[in-house]
C-alpha atoms as an extended CHARMM CRD file, in Angstrom:
* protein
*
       193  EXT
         1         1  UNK       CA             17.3850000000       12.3940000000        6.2160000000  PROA      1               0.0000000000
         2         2  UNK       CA             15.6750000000       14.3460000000        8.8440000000  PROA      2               0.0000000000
         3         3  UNK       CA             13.9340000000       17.3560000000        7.7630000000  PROA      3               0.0000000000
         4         4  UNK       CA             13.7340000000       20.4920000000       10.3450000000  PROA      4               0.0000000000
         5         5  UNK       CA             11.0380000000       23.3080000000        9.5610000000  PROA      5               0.0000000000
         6         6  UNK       CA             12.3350000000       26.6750000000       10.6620000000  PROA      6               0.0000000000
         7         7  UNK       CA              9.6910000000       28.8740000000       11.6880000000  PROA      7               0.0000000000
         8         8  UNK       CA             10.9310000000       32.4880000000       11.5320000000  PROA      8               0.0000000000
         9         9  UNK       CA              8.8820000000       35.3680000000       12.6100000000  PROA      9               0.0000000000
        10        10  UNK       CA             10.5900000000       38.9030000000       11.7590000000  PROA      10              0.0000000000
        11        11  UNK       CA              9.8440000000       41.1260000000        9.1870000000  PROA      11              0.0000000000
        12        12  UNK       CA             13.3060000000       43.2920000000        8.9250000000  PROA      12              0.0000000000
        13        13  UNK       CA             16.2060000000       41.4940000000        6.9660000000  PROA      13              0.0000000000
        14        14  UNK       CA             18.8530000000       43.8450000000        8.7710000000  PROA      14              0.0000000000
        15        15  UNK       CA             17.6070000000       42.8470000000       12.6030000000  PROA      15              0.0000000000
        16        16  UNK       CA             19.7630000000       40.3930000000       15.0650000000  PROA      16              0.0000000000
        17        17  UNK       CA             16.9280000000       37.9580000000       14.4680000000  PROA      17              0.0000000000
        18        18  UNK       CA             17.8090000000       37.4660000000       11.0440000000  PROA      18              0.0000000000
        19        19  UNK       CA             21.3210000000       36.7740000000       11.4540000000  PROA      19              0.0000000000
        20        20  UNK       CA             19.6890000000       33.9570000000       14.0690000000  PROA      20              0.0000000000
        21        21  UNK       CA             17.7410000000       33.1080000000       11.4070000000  PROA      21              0.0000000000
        22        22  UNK       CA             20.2470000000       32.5110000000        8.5350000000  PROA      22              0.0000000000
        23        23  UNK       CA             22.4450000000       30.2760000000       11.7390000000  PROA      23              0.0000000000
        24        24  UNK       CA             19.9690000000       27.9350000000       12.5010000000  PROA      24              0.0000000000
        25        25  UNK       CA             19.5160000000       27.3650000000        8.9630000000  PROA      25              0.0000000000
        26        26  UNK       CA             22.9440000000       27.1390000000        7.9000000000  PROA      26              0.0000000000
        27        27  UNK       CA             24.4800000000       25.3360000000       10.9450000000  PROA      27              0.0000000000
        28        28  UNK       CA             20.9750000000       22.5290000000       10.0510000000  PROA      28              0.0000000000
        29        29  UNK       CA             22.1150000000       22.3450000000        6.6820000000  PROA      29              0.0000000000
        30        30  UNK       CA             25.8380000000       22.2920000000        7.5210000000  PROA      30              0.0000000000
        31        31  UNK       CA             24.8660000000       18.8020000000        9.9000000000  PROA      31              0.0000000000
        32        32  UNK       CA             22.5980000000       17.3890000000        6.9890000000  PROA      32              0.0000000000
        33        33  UNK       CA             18.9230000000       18.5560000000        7.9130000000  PROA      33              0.0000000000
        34        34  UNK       CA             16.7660000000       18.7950000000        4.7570000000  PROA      34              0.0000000000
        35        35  UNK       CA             15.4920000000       22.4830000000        6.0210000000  PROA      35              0.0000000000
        36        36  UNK       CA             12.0470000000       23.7220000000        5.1440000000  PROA      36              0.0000000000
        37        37  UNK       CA             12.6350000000       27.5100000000        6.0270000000  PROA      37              0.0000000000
        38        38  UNK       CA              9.4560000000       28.9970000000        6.2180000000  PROA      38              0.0000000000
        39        39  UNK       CA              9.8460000000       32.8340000000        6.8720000000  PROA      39              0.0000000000
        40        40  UNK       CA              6.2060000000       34.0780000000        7.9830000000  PROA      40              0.0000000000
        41        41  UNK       CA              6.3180000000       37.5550000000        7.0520000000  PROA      41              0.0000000000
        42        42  UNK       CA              7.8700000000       36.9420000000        3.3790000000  PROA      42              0.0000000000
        43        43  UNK       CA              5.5060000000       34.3170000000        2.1030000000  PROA      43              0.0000000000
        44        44  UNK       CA              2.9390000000       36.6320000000        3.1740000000  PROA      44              0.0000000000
        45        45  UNK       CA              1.2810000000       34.0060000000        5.8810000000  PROA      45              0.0000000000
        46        46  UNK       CA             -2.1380000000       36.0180000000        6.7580000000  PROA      46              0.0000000000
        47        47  UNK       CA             -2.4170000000       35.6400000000       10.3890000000  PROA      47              0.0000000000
        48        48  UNK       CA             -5.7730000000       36.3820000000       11.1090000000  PROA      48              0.0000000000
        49        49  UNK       CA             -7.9800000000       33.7590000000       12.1800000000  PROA      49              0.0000000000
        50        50  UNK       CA            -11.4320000000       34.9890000000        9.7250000000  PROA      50              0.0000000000
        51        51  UNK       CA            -14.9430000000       34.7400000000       11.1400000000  PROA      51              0.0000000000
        52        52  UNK       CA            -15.7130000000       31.3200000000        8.7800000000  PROA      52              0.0000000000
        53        53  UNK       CA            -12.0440000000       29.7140000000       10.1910000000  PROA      53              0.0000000000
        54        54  UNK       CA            -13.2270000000       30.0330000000       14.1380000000  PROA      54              0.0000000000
        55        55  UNK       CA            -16.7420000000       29.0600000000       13.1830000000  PROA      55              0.0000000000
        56        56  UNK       CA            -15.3620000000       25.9640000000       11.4800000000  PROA      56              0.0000000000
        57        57  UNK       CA            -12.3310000000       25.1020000000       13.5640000000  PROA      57              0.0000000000
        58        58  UNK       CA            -13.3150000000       21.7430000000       15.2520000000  PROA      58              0.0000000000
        59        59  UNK       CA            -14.5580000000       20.5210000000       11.8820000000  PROA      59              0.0000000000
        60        60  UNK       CA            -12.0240000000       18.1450000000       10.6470000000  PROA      60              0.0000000000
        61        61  UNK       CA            -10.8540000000       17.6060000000        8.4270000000  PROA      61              0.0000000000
        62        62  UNK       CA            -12.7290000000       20.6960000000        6.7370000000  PROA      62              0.0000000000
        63        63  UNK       CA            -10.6460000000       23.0830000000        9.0570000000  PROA      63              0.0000000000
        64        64  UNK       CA             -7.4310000000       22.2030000000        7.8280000000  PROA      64              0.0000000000
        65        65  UNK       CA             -8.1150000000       23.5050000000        4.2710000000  PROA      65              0.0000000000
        66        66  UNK       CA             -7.4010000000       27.0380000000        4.2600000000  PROA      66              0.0000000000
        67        67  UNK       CA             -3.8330000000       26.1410000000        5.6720000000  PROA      67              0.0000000000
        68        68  UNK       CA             -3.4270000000       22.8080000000        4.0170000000  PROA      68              0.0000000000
        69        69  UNK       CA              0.3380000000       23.6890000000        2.7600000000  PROA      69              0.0000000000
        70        70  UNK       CA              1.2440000000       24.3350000000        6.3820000000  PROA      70              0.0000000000
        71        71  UNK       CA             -0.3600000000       21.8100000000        8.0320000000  PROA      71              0.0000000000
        72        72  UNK       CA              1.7040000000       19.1120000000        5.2350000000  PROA      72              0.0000000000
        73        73  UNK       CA              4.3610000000       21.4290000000        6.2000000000  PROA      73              0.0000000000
        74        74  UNK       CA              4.3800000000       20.7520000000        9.6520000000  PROA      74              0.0000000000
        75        75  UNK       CA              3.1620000000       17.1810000000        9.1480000000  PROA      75              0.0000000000
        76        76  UNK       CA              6.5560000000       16.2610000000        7.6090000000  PROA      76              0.0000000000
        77        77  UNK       CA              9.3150000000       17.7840000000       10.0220000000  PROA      77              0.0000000000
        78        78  UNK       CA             11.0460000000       15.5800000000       12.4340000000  PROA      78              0.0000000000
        79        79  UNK       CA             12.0050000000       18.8680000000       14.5090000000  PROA      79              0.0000000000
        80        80  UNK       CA             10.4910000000       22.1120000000       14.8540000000  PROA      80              0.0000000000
        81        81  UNK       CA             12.7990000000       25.5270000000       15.5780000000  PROA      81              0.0000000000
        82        82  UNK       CA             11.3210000000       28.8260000000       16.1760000000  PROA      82              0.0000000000
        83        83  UNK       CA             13.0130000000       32.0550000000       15.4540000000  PROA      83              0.0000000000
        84        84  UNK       CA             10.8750000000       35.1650000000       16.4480000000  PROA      84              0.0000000000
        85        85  UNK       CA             11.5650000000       38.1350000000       19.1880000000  PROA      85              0.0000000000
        86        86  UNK       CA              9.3140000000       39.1570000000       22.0950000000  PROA      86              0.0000000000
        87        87  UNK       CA              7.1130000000       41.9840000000       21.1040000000  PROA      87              0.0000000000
        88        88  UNK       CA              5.4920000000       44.0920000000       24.5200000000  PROA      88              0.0000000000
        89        89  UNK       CA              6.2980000000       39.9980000000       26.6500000000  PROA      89              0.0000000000
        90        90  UNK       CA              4.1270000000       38.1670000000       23.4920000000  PROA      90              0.0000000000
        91        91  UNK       CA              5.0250000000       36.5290000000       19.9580000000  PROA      91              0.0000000000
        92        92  UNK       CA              4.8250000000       38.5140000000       16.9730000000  PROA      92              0.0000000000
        93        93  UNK       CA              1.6290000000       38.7850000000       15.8500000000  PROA      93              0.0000000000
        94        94  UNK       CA              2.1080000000       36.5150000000       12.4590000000  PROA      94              0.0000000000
        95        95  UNK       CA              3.5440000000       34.0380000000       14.9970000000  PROA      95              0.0000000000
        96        96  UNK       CA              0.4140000000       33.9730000000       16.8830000000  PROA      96              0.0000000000
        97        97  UNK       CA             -1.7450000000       33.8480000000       13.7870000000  PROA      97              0.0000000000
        98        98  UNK       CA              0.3980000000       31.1610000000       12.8140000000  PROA      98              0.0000000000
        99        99  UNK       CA             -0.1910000000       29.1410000000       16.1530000000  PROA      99              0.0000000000
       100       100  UNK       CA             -4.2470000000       30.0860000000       15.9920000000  PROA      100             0.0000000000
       101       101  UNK       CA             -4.1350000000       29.0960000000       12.2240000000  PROA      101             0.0000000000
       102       102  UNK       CA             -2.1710000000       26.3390000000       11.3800000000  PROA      102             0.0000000000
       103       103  UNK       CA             -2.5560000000       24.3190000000       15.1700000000  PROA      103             0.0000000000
       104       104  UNK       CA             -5.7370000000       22.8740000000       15.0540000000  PROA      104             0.0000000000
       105       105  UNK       CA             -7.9050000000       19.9980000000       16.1350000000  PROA      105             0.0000000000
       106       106  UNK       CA             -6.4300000000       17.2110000000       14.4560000000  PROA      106             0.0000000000
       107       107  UNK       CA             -2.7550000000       19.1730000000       13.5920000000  PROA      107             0.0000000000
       108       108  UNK       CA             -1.7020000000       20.0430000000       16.7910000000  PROA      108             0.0000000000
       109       109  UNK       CA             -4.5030000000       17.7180000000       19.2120000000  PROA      109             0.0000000000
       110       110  UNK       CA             -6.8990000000       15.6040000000       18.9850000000  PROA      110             0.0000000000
       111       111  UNK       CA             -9.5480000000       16.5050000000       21.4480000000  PROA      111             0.0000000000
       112       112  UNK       CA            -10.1420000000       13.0840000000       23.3010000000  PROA      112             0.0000000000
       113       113  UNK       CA            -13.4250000000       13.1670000000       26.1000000000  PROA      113             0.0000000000
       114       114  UNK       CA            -12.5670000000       16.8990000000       25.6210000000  PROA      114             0.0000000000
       115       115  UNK       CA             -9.3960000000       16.2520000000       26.6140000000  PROA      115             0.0000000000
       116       116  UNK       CA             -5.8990000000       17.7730000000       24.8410000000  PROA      116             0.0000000000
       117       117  UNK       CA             -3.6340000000       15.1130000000       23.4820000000  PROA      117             0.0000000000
       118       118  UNK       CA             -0.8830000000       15.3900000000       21.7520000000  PROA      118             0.0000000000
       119       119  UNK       CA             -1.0390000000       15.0980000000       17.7720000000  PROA      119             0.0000000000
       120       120  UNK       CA              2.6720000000       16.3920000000       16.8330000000  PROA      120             0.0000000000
       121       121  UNK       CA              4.6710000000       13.6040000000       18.5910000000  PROA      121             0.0000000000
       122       122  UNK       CA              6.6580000000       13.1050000000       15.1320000000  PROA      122             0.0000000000
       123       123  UNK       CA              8.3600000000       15.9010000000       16.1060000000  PROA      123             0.0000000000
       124       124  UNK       CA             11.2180000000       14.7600000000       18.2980000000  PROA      124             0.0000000000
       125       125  UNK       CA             12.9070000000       17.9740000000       18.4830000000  PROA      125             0.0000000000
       126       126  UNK       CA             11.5680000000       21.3050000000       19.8400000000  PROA      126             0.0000000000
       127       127  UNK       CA             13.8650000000       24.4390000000       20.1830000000  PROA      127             0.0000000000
       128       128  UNK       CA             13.0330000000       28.3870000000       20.4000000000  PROA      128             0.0000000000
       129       129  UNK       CA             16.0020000000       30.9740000000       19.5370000000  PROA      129             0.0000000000
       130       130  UNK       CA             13.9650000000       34.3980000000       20.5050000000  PROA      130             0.0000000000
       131       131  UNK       CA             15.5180000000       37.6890000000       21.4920000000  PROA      131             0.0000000000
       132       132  UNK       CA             13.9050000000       40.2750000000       24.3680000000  PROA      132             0.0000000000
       133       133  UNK       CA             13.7700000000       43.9140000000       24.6330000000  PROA      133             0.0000000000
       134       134  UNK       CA             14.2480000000       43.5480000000       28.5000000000  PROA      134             0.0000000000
       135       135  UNK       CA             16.3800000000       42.2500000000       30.9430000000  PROA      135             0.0000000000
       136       136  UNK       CA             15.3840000000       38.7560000000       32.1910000000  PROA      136             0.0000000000
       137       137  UNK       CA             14.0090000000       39.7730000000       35.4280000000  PROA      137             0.0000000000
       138       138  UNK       CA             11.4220000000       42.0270000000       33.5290000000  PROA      138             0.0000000000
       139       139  UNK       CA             10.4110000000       38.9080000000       31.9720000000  PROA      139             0.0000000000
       140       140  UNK       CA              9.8070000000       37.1250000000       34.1520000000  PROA      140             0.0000000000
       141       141  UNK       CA              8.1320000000       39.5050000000       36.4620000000  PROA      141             0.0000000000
       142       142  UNK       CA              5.7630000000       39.9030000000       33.7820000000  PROA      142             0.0000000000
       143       143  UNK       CA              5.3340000000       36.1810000000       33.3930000000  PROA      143             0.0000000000
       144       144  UNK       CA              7.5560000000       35.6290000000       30.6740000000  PROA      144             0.0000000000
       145       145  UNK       CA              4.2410000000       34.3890000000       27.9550000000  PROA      145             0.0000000000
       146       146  UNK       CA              6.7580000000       33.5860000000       25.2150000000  PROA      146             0.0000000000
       147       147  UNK       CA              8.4180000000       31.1600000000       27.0100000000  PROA      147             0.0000000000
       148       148  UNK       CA              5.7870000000       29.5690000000       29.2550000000  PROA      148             0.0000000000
       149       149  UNK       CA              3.5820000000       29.2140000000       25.3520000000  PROA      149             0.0000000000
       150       150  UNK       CA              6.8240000000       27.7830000000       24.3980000000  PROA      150             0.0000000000
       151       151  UNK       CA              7.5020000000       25.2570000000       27.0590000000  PROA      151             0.0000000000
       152       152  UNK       CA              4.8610000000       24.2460000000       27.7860000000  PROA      152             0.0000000000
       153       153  UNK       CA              1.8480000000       24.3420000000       25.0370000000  PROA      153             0.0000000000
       154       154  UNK       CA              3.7000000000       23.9390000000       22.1500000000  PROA      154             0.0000000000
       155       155  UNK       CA              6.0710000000       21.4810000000       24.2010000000  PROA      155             0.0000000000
       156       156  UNK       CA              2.3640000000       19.2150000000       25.1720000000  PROA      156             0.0000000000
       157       157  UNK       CA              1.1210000000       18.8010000000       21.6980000000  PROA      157             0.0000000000
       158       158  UNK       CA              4.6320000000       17.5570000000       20.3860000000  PROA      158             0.0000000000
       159       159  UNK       CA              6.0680000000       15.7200000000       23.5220000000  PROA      159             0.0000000000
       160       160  UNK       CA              9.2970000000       16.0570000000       21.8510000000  PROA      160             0.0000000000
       161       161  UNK       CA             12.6630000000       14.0070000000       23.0470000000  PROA      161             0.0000000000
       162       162  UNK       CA             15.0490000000       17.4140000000       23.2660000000  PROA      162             0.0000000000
       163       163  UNK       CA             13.8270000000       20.6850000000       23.9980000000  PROA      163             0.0000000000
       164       164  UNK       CA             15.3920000000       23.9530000000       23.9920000000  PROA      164             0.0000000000
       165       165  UNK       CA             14.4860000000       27.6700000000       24.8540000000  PROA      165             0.0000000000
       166       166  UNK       CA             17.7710000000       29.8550000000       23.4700000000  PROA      166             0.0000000000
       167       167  UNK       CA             16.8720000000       33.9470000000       24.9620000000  PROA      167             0.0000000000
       168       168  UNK       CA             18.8530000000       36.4870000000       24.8830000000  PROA      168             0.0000000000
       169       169  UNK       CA             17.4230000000       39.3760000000       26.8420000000  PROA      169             0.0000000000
       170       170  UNK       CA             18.4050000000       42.7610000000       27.0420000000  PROA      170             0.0000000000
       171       171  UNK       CA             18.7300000000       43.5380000000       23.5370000000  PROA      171             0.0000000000
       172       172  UNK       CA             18.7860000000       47.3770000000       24.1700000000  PROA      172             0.0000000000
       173       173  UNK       CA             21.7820000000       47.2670000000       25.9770000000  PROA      173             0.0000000000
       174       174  UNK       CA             23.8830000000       44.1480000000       24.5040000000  PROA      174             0.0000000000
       175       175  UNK       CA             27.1080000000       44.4360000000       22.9300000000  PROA      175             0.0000000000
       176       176  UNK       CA             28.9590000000       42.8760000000       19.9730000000  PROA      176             0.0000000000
       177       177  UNK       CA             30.5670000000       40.4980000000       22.4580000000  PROA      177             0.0000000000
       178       178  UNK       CA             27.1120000000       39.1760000000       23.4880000000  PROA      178             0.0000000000
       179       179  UNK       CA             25.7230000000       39.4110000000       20.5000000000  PROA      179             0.0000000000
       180       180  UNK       CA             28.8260000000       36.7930000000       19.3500000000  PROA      180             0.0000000000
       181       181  UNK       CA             28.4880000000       35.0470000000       22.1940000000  PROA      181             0.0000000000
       182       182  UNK       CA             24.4690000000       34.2410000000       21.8880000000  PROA      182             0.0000000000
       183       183  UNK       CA             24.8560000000       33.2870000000       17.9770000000  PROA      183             0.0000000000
       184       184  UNK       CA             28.0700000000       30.7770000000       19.0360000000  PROA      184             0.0000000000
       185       185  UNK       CA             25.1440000000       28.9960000000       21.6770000000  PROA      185             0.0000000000
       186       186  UNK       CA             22.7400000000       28.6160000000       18.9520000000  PROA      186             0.0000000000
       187       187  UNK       CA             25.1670000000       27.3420000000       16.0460000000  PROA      187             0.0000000000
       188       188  UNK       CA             26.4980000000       24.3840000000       19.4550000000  PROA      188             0.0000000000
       189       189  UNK       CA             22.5480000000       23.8940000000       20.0470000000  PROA      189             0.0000000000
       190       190  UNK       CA             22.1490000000       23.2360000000       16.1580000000  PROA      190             0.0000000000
       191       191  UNK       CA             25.0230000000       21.3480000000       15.7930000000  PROA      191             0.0000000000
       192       192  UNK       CA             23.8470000000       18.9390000000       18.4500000000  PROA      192             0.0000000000
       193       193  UNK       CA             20.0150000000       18.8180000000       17.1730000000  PROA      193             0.0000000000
């Protein structure tokens, strides 16, 4: 069985992201993913990388310790999915912590000739379902971070087979119909994971 970990980064149960949330997971589960759902904000994941972490963080395996769990979290999913919103064009900031955290030297890379490689090529599948404040063209005028972090340096350490960035911009002014319409392209993206 393959085994998806949902990383979900939103701290209201009543927001759009949640009902995201609760699709990806039950659309995974519906197709016979073993689902590790690991909701940031309520297993009170502590995002900030300490003083002794960032003094410590090429030290391996030592660095790994104080988010072991995660790290054998990570370690054992065949695909990763990502369910935050865009805060001010940037990830939530238990997302970030999460990223600075849990992707280390020897998790996420391996520094070779201090040189990036990849260290998360087990997981074949890589797909972001994110909502934005703005319209599209404000995010990408302001260089749309979220999606470039997304694409491309999460997408380098894993080197995954299928990729996928699901937006939905404009949240201030969407309707019900769009709303509908962005949680029916995220159940077909599931489906087909």
């Amino acid at each position: 069985m393959s085994r998806a970990m949902v990383l979900y980064a939103h701290p209201c149960p009543e927001s759009f992201n949640a009902v995201v949330h609760e699709t990806v997971v039950d659309t995974l589960e519906a197709k016979g993913w073993e689902v590790d759902d690991c909701d940031l904000n309520a297993e009170g994941f502590l995002p900030v990388l300490t003083e002794l972490e960032r003094r410590g963080y090429h030290d391996q395996p030592a660095n790994l310790e104080p988010v072991k769990p995660y790290v054998d979290r990570l370690f054992a999913a065949d695909a990763l999915v990502m369910v935050f919103p865009v805060w001010n064009f940037g990830y939530p900031a238990i997302l970030k912590g999460f990223l600075d955290r849990v992707f280390l030297p020897g998790v996420s890379f391996k520094l070779v000739d201090g040189r990036v490689r990849p260290n998360l090529t087990h997981i074949r599948k890589l797909v972001a379902c994110t909502t934005y404040g703005g319209t599209r063209w404000r995010a990408f005028m302001a260089g749309d971070p979220p999606r470039k972090c997304v694409t491309r340096a999460v997408w380098h350490v894993c080197r995954p087979e299928k990729m996928r960035y699901l937006a939905l911009y404009d949240m201030n002014r969407n309707t019900p119909e769009t709303r509908a319409a962005h949680l029916a392209r995220v159940r077909r993206e599931m489906e087909a994971l």
